[in-house]
Structures are given as C-alpha cells and as structure tokens.
C-alpha positions in Angstrom: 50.9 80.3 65.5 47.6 80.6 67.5 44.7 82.3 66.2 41.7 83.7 67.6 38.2 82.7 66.5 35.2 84.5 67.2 31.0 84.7 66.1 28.8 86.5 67.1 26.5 83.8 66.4 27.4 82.3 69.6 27.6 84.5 73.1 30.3 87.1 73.6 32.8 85.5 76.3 32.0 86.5 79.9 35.5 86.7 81.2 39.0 86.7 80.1 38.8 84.1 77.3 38.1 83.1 73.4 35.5 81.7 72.2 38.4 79.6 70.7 41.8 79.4 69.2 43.6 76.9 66.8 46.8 75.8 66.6 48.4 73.1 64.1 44.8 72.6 62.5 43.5 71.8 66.2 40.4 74.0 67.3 40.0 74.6 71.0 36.2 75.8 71.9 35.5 77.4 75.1 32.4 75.8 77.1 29.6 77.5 76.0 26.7 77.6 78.0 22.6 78.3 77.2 23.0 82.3 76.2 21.2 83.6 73.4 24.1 85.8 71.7 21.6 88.6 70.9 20.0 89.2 74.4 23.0 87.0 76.5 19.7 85.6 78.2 19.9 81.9 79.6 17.6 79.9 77.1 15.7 77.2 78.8 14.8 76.0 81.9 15.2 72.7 81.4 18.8 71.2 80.9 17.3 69.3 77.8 16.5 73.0 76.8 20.0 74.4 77.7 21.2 71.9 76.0 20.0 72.6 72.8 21.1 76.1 72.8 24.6 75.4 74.4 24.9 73.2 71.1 23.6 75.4 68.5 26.0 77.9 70.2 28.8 75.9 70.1 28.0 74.3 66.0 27.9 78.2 65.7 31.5 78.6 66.7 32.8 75.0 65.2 31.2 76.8 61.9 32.6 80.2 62.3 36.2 78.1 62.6 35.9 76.5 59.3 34.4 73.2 61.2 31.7 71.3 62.3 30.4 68.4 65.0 31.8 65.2 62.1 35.0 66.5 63.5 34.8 67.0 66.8 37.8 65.1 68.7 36.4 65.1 72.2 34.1 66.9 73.8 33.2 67.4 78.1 30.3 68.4 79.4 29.8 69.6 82.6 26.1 69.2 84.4 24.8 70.9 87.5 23.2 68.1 88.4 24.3 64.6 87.1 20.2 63.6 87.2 20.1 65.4 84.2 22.4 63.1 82.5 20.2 61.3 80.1 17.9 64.1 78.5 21.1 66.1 77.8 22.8 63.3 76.0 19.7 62.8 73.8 20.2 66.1 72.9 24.0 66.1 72.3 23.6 62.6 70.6 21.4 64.2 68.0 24.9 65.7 66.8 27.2 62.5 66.7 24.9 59.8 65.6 28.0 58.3 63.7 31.5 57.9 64.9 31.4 60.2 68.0 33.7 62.0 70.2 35.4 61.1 72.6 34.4 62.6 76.0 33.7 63.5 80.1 31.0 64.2 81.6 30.9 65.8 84.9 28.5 67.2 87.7 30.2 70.6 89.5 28.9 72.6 92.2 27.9 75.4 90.1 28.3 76.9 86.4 28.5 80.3 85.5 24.8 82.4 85.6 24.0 79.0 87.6 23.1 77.6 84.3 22.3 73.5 84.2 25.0 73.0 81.7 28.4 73.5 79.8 29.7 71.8 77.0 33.1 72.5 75.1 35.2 70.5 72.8 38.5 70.1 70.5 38.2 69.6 66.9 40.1 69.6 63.9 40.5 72.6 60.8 
C-alpha cells in the first residue's frame, strides 16, 4: 500500500505531487529544487548554491521518511545548464563519499521558477 510522506522541512509541492511515497520499503522523492520551505524563495544564485539547498531539502525529506543519503538507490539530477556540471557534483558528492548511488544527470531547457537545478532520488525504508 502506498503512503504519503511529507515535511515541512523541505518546500511544499508546487503542483499536483508528493513530496514522496513508499511502497514495499522503496521511497520515491520528488525533485526538489533550491526553495527555502519557510519563505518558498529560491536560495542561491549559483548552481553550487542551489545545490546545496536542493540537498538539504531533499536529506530533509529522506529524514522525514525514516531514511537518509547511505541509502539512496539512485538519484538524477537535472541541470539548466550542463557547464554547471562539476561544482554541483562537488556538492552532491559531499553526500555519497562511500558507496554511491547510482544515477543521471541531465541538462533541460528549463526547471520550474527557472531554477539551475533539480535533484530527486529512490531509496530504501
């Protein structure tokens, strides 16, 4: 049965989604992108900067779930621009520095609030 998880340590969802849902002890997070939850302001102008706050939003929601970033399946990440490649994996690195997820990265056209970047992921309970 599916179940709904929610924080509101990490930013209210902007459409029609969760921030995640589990099923079978799997954990499906959203893509969260740079949005302080309190003000749902972008933090950052740098995607290094996003970056930081997309991943403190999404440890938020990984915690909230009864999880955290040592289980973390796979993970994508989705860049405005793929320049910006390198400073945001420092930053995600910072969380996997043993054993780390699988993963995508992509560059898009645009992300929502025209933000620099997007991460979500799949973990396990």
């Amino acid at each position: 049965m599916k179940k709904i998880h929610s924080t509101n340590k990490a930013p209210a969802a902007i459409g029609p989604y969760s921030q995640a849902t589990s099923h079978n002890g799997i954990l499906y997070c959203s893509g969260q992108i740079p949005l302080n939850p309190e003000t749902m302001e972008i933090v950052g102008e740098t995607a290094a900067e996003q970056a930081e706050q997309v991943m403190k939003n999404l440890g938020a929601v990984l915690e909230e779930a009864g999880t955290d970033f040592s289980k973390v399946l796979k993970c994508s990440i989705f860049l405005a621009n793929m320049d910006d490649f390198s400073s945001v994996n420092e930053v995600y690195a910072a969380r996997f520095e043993t054993d780390p997820p699988a993963r995508e990265t992509v560059a898009v056209k645009t992300l929502p609030k025209n933000v620099l970047v997007e991460v979500g992921c799949i973990a396990h309970l």
